[in-house]
BAMAR-634988 format. One record per residue (C-alpha): residue in three letters; x, y, z. Coordinates in steps of 0.1 Angstrom, whole numbers, plus 5000, padded with zeros to 4 digits. Layout:
REM BAMAR-634988
- residu,px,py,pz
- ALA,X,Y,Z
...
//
This chain:
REM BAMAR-634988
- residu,px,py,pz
- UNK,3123,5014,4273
- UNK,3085,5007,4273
- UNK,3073,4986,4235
- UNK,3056,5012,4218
- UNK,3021,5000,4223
- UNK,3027,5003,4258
- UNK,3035,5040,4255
- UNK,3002,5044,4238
- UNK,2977,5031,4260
- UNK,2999,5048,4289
- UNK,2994,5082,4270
- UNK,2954,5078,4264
- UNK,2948,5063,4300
- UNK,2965,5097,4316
- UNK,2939,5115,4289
- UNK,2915,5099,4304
- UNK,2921,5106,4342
- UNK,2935,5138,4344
- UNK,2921,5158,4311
- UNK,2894,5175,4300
- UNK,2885,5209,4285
- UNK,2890,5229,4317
- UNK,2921,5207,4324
- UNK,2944,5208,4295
- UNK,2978,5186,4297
- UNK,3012,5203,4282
- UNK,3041,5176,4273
- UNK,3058,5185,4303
- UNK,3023,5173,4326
- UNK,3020,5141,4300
- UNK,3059,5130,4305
- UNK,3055,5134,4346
- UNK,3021,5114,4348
- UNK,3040,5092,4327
- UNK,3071,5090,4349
- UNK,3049,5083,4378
- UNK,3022,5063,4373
- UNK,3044,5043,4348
- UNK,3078,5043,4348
- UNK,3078,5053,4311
- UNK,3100,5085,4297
- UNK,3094,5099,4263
- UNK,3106,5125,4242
- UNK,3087,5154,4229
- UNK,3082,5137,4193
- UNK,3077,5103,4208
- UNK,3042,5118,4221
- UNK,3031,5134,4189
- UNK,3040,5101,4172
- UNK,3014,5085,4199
- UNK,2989,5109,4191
- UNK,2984,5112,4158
- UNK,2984,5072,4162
- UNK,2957,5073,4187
- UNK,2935,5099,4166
- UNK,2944,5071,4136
- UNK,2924,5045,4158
- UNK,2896,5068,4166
- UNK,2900,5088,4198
- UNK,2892,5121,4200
- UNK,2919,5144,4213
- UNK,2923,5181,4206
- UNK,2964,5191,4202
- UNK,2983,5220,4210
- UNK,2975,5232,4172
- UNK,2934,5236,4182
- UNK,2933,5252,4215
- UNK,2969,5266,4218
- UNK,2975,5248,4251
- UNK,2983,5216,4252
- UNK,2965,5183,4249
- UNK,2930,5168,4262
- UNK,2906,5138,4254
- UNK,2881,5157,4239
- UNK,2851,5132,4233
- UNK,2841,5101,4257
- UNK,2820,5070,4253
- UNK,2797,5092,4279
- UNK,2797,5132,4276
- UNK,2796,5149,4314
- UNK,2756,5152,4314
- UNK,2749,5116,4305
- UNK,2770,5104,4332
- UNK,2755,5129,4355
- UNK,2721,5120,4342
- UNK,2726,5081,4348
- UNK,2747,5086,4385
- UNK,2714,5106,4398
- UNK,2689,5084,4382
- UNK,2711,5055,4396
- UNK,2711,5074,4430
- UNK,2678,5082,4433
- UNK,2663,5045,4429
- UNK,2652,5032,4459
- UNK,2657,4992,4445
- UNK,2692,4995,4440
- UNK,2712,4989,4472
- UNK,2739,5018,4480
- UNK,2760,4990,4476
- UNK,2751,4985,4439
- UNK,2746,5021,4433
- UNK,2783,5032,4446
- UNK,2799,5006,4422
- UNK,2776,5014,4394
- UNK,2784,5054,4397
- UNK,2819,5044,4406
- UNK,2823,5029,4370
- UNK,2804,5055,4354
- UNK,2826,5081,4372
- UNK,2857,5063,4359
- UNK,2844,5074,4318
- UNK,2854,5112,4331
- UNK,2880,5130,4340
- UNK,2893,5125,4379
- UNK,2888,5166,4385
- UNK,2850,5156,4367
- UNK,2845,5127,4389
- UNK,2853,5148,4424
- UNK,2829,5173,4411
- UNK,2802,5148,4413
- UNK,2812,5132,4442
- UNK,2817,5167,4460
- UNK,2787,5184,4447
- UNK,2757,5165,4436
- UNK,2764,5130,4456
- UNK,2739,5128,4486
- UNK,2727,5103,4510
- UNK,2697,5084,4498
- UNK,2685,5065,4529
- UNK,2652,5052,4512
- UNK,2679,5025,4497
- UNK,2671,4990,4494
- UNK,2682,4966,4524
- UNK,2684,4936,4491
- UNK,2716,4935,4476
- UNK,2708,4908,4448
- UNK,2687,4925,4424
- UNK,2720,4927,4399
- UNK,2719,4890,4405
- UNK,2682,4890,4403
- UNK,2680,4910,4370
- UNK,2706,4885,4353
- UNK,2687,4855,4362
- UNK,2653,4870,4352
- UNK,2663,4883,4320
- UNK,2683,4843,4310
- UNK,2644,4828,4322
- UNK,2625,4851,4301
- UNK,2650,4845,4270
- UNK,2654,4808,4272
- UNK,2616,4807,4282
- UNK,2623,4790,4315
- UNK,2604,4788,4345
- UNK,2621,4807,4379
- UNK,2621,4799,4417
- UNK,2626,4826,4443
- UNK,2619,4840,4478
- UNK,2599,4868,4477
- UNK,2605,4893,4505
- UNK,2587,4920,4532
- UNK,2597,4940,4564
- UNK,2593,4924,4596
- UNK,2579,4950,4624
- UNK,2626,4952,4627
- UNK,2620,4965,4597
- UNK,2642,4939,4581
- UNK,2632,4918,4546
- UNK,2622,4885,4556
- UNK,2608,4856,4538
- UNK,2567,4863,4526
- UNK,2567,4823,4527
- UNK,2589,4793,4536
- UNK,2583,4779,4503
- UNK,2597,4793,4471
- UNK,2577,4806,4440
- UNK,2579,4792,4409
- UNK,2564,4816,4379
- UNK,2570,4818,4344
- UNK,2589,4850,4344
- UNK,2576,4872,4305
- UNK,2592,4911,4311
- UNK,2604,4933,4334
- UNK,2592,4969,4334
- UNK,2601,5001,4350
- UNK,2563,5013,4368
- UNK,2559,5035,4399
- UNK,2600,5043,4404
- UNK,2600,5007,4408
- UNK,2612,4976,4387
- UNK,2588,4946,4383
- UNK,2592,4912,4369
- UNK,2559,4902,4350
- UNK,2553,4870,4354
- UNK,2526,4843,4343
- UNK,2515,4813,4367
- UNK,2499,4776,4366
- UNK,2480,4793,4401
- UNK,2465,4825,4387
- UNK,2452,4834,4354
- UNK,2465,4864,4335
- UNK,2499,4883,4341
- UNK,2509,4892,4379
- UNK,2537,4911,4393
- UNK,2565,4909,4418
- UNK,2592,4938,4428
- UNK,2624,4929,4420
- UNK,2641,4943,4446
- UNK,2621,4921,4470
- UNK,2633,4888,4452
- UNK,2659,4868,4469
- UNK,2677,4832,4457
- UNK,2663,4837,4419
- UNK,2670,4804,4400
- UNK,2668,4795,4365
- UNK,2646,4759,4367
- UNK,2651,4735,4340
- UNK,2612,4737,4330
- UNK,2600,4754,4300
- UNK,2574,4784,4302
- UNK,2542,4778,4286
- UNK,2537,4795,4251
- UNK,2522,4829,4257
- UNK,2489,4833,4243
- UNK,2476,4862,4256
- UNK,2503,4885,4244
- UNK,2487,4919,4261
- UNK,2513,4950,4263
- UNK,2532,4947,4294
- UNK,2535,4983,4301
- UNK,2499,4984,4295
- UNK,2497,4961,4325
- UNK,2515,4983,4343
- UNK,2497,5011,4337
- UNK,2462,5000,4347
- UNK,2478,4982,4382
- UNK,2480,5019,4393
- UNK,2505,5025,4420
- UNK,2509,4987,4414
- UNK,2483,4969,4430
- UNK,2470,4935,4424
- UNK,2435,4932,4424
- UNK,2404,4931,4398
- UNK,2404,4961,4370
- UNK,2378,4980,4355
- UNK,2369,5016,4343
- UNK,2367,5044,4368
- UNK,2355,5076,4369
- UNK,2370,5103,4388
- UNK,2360,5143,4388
- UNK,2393,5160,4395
- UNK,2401,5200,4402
- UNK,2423,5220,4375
- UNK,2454,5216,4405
- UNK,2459,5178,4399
- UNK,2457,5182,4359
- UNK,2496,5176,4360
- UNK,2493,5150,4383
- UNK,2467,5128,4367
- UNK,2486,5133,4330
- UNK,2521,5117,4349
- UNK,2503,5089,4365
- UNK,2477,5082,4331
- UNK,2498,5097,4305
- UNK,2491,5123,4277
- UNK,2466,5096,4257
- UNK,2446,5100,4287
- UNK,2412,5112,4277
- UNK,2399,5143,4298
- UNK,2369,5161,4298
- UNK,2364,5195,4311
- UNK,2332,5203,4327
- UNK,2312,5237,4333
- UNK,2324,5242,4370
- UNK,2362,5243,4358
- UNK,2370,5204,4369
- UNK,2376,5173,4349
- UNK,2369,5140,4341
- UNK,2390,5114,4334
- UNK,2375,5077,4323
- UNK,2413,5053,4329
- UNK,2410,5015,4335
- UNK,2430,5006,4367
- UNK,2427,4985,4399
- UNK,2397,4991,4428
- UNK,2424,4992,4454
- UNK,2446,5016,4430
- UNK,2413,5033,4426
- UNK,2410,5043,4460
- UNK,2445,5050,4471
- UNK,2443,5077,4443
- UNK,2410,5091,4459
- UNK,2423,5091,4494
- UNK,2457,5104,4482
- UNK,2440,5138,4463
- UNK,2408,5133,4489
- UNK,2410,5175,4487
- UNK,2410,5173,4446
- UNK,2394,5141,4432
- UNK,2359,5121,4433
- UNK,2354,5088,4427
- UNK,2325,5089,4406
- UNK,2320,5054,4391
- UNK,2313,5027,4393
- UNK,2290,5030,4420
- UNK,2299,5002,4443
- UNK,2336,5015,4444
- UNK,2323,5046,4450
- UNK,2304,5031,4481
- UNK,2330,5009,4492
- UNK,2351,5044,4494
- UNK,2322,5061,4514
- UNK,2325,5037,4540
- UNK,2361,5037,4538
- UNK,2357,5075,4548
- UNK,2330,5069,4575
- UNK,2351,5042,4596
- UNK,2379,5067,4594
- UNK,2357,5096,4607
- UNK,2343,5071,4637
- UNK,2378,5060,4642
- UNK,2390,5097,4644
- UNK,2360,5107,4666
- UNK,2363,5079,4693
- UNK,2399,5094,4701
- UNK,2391,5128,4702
- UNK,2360,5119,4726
//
């Protein structure tokens, strides 16, 4: 005969797996999952014992006296959407390795019923192939988060496709930065990081970060305390480079577009002809990715030498384009 904490945990672990409010459990489904998966018979009154014991402790389970059927956990530490929610947004990051990602679901799967896990699995689950080759950014992420709590300095390799279009060392030497946030920009993570070798914050993906170490070396104290995210934010599509204001005239069919990318604080002014203008602070080289990404849609309109470094961008291109169709 099982001890009778033994029966408990036996009874809420079968709760777990195999009910829900679509899949209700009578005593006679309870005492054969019971039989099966643990070697453990009960009588009828042994079970209601167990669960008015477990409901004592906490758990959530609606009895044959609610819905008139039998017995099912009816609250989790995750309801269905939330897991669905995080196994998609899970899926759908490119800097988690499929790796990663299939354990991580895998143990959010394991909060919900079996017949709710299948359902994900069978119905939503699809191949992401834009998946990381790096399989250490859990690693990473641990070791990043320690440096910036202990104010530590970190070493790493820092990663890029070969033309085999496989992540090989940037450098034979490691880096060594003084690691301050990590933030979530452009679907991607970044560390943050300060540097004895460049002035002001920089930024480095972690799923390109190999070997992270914690170093024995204290960070300096952080003076310039500037907003992280605000970082972020004006390293559009996450370039490095020199920032300033920029001008661009947009069309009414980008309005959504420019709000996601600048955010609802962004300050837009509507002009006579039905377009926009929007005034944000962001990289040159973000600058004009974003003009030749909306080229049909957006004018770069100050400052002037971007603007002309952006027309002659646009003239090589129409000579290179010309020679070939000569």
């Amino acid at each position: 005969m099982a001890e009778k904490k033994q029966i408990a945990l036996a009874i809420l672990e079968i709760l777990k797996k195999h009910s829900d409010e679509d899949h209700i459990l009578s005593f006679k489904q309870i005492s054969s999952y019971l039989d099966q998966e643990y070697s453990i018979t009960i009588e009828r009154r042994t079970l209601y014992a167990n669960i008015y014991m477990l409901k004592e402790f906490g758990y959530e389970i609606s009895g044959f006296d609610e819905n008139g059927k039998g017995y099912y956990l009816s609250k989790r530490q995750f309801d269905k959407a939330e897991v669905l929610l995080l196994c998609n947004a899970i899926h759908a990051s490119h800097f988690i390795s499929s790796k990663q990602s299939d354990d991580l679901i895998a143990k959010l799967l394991k909060t919900q019923s079996s017949y709710q896990a299948k359902e994900f699995s069978d119905k939503v689950y699809m191949p992401n192939p834009l998946k990381t080759q790096n399989k250490q950014l859990l690693y990473t992420i641990a070791n990043v988060s320690e440096a910036i709590r202990d104010n530590k300095k970190l070493s790493f390799t820092y990663l890029r496709y070969d033309q085999n279009k496989r992540l090989t060392p940037r450098r034979k030497q490691p880096y060594i930065v003084e690691p301050r946030y990590i933030v979530y920009a452009d679907s991607r993570a970044y560390m943050i990081v300060t540097s004895d070798n460049h002035p002001g914050f920089i930024h480095y993906r972690l799923d390109r970060i190999k070997d992270a170490k914690v170093l024995n070396e204290p960070s300096s104290v952080l003076r310039n305390k500037e907003d992280a995210y605000e970082y972020a934010r004006n390293k559009l599509f996450m370039y490095a480079g020199h920032s300033g204001m920029v001008t661009f005239r947009c069309k009414e069919s980008v309005l959504d577009q420019m709000i996601d990318l600048f955010g609802p604080e962004t300050s837009i002014l509507s002009q006579a002809d039905g377009t926009f203008l929007i005034n944000v602070r962001t990289t040159d080289t973000g600058a004009i990715f974003l003009a030749q990404q909306y080229m049909d849609a957006i004018e770069l309109l100050k400052p002037e030498e971007l603007r002309d470094r952006f027309l002659n961008i646009l003239k090589e291109t129409y000579d290179r384009y010309q020679k070939q169709t000569a």
